[in-house]
C-alpha positions in Angstrom: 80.5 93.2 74.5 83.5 93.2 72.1 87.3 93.0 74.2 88.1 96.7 73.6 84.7 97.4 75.2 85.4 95.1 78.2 89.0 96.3 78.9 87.4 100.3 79.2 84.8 98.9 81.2 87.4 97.5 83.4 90.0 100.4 82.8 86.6 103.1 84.3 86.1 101.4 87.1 90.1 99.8 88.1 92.5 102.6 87.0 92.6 106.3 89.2 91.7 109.0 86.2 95.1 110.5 86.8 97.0 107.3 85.1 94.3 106.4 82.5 95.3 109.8 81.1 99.0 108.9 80.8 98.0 105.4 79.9 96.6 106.7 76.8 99.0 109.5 75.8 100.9 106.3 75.6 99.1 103.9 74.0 96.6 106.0 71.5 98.8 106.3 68.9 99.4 102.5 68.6 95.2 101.5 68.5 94.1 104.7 67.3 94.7 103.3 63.1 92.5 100.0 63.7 89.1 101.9 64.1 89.1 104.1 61.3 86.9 103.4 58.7 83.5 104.7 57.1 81.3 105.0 59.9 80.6 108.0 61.7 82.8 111.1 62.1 84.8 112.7 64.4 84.7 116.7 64.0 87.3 117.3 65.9 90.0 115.4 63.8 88.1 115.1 61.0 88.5 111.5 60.6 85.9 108.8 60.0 85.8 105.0 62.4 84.5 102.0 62.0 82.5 102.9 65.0 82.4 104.8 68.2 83.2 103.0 71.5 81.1 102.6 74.8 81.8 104.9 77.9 80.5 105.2 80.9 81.2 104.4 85.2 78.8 101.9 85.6 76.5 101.9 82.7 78.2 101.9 79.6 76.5 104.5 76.4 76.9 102.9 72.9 79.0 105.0 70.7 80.0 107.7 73.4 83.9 107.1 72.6 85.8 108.4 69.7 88.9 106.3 68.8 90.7 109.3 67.3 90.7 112.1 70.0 89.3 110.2 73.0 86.6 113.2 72.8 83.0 112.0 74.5 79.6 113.6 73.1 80.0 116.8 74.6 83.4 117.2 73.5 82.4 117.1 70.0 79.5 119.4 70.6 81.5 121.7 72.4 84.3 121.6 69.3 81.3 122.6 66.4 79.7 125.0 68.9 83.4 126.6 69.0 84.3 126.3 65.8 81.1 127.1 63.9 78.6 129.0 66.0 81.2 131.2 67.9 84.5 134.0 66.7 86.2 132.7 69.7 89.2 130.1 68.0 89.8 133.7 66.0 89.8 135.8 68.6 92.8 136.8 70.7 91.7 135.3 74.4 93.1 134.9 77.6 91.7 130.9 78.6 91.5 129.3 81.4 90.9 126.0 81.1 89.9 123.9 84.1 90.3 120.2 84.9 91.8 120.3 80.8 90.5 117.4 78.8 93.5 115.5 76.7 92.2 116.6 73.4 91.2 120.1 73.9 94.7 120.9 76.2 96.3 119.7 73.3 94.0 121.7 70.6 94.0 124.8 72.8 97.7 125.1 72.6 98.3 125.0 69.4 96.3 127.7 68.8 98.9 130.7 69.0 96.0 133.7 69.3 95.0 131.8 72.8 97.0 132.5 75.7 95.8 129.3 78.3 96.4 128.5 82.1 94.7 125.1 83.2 94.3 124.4 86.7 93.1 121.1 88.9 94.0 119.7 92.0 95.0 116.5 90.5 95.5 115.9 86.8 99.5 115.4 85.2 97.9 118.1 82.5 97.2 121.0 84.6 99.7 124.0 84.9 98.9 124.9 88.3 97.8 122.5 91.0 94.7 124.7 93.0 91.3 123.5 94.4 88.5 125.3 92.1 86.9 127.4 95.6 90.0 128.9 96.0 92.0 130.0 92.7 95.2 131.8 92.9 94.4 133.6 90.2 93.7 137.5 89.8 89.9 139.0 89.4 88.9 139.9 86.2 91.1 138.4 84.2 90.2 135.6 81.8 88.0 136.3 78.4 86.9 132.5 78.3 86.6 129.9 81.0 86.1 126.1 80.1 85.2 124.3 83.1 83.4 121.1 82.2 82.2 118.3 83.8 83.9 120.1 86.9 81.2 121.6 89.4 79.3 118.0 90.1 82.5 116.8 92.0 82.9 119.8 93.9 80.7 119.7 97.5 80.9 123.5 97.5 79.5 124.0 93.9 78.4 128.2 95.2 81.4 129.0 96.2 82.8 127.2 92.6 80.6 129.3 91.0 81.7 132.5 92.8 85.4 131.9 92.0 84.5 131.4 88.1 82.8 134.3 88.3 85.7 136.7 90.2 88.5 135.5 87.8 86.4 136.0 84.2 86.7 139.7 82.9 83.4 141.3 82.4 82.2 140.3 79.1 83.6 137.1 79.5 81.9 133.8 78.8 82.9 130.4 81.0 81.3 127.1 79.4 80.0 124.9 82.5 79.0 121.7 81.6 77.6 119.6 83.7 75.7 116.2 83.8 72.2 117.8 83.8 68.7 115.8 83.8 66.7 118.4 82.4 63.5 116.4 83.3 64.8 117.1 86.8 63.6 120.7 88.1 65.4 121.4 91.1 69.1 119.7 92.0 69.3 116.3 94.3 72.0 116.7 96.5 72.8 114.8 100.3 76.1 115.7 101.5 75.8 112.9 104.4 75.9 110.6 101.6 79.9 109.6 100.9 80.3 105.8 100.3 81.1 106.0 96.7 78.9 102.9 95.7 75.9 104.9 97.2 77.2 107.8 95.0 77.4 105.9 92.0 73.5 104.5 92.9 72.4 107.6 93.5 74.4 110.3 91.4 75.5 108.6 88.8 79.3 108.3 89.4 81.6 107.0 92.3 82.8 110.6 92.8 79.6 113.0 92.2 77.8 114.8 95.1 75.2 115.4 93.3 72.5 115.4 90.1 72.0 118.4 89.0 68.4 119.7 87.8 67.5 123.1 86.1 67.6 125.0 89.0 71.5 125.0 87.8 71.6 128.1 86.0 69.6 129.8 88.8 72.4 128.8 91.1 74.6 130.6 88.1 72.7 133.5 88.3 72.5 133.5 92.0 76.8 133.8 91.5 76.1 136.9 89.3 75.9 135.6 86.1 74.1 135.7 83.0 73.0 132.3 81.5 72.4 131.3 78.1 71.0 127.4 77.5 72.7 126.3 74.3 70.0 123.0 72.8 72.1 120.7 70.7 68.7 119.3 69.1 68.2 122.9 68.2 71.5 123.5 67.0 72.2 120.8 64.7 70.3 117.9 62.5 68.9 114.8 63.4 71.8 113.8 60.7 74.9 115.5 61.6 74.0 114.6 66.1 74.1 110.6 64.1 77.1 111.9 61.9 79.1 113.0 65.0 78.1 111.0 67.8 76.3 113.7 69.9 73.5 113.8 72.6 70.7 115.1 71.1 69.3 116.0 74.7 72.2 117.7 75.9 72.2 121.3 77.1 75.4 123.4 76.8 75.3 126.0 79.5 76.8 129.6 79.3 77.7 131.6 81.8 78.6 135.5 80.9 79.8 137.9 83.1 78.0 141.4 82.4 80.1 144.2 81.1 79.1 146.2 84.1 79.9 143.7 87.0 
């Protein structure tokens, strides 16, 4: 394990999430120049690095980490499902954009036919500080929800879902990703269960109450939804998942409201 590998392994497991974001506002622009190179590519900047770094609570995955937007494997994915499968980045839209990654809050903003509220309870990005089950936000109102990696931290996932589903317009689309074993058919969840090494044992991360199976987009469906299961292995080359550093197993999960709800 190289020393910048070390010090995010360290960093993932030491820092709270809410000052390893400011930490590397600051500090990105300094190391971000010593990994670029002709190695594989980031889509969302554009820019090649010598490689991309490890990430991961616990168990570090080789090459999850790109040193030019911070942007994990479903970041990228997400960004080319955007920007080449989808009108949306042309499209006049109301966003909301939940728990905001550093890279797309950025992106989002700059795009001037997007109009975007974010909302968490805790990160320095959000514009308003609200718990997920319980948005003050009007019904119907959002064209296009991002809310990723969100619902596997949240103990009352349903009532998440619900909430999602109340604010989007009808015709609207929200993106959930989620950690998903899609070997897995139905969810393993144990709300007794709140020591956060067990958690990390048993669902993966200090802070998830769950691992979710794919009896996921039923509960979706169960909040009124229509979903859509989006394969990346289907949706791009064995050359361009290698290019840009994406899962080939991962699942992108729509959600769309129906016109008539």
């Amino acid at each position: 394990m190289t020393a910048p590998d070390k010090w995010i392994h360290w960093a993932l497991g030491h820092i709270p999430r809410p000052w390893l974001i400011r930490l590397s506002m600051l500090t990105h622009p300094l190391w971000e120049p010593f990994f670029r190179g002709d190695g594989p590519t980031d889509p969302i900047n554009g820019r090649q690095y010598r490689r991309f770094l490890p990430y991961g609570y616990g168990k570090l995955r080789p090459g999850a980490l790109s040193p030019g937007t911070l942007s994990l494997e479903r970041h990228r994915a997400l960004w080319l499902y955007i920007q080449e499968h989808t009108d949306w980045w042309n499209t006049p839209k109301k966003v909301l954009h939940i728990a905001p990654e550093q890279i797309f809050h950025r992106l989002f903003r700059k795009n001037p036919l997007w109009d975007v509220t974010s909302l968490d309870l805790h990160s320095p990005l959000a514009d308003i500080r609200a718990d997920i089950t319980r948005m003050p936000l009007p019904g119907n109102h959002f064209d296009l929800i991002f809310c990723n990696h969100v619902l596997e931290h949240i103990p009352d996932d349903r009532e998440a879902m619900r909430e999602l589903f109340r604010v989007l317009r009808p015709g609207g689309t929200a993106i959930v990703q989620i950690p998903l074993d899609a070997t897995r058919e139905s969810t393993f969840e144990d709300p007794s269960i709140t020591d956060p090494e067990k958690r990390a044992e048993l669902f993966g991360q200090y802070d998830h109450v769950r691992v979710y199976g794919m009896d996921f987009f039923d509960r979706l469906e169960a909040a009124g939804f229509r979903t859509e299961k989006i394969r990346i292995d289907k949706l791009f080359t064995p050359a361009e998942i290698g290019r840009y550093g994406l899962d080939k197993h991962e699942i992108l999960p729509l959600a769309h409201k129906p016109e008539q709800a």
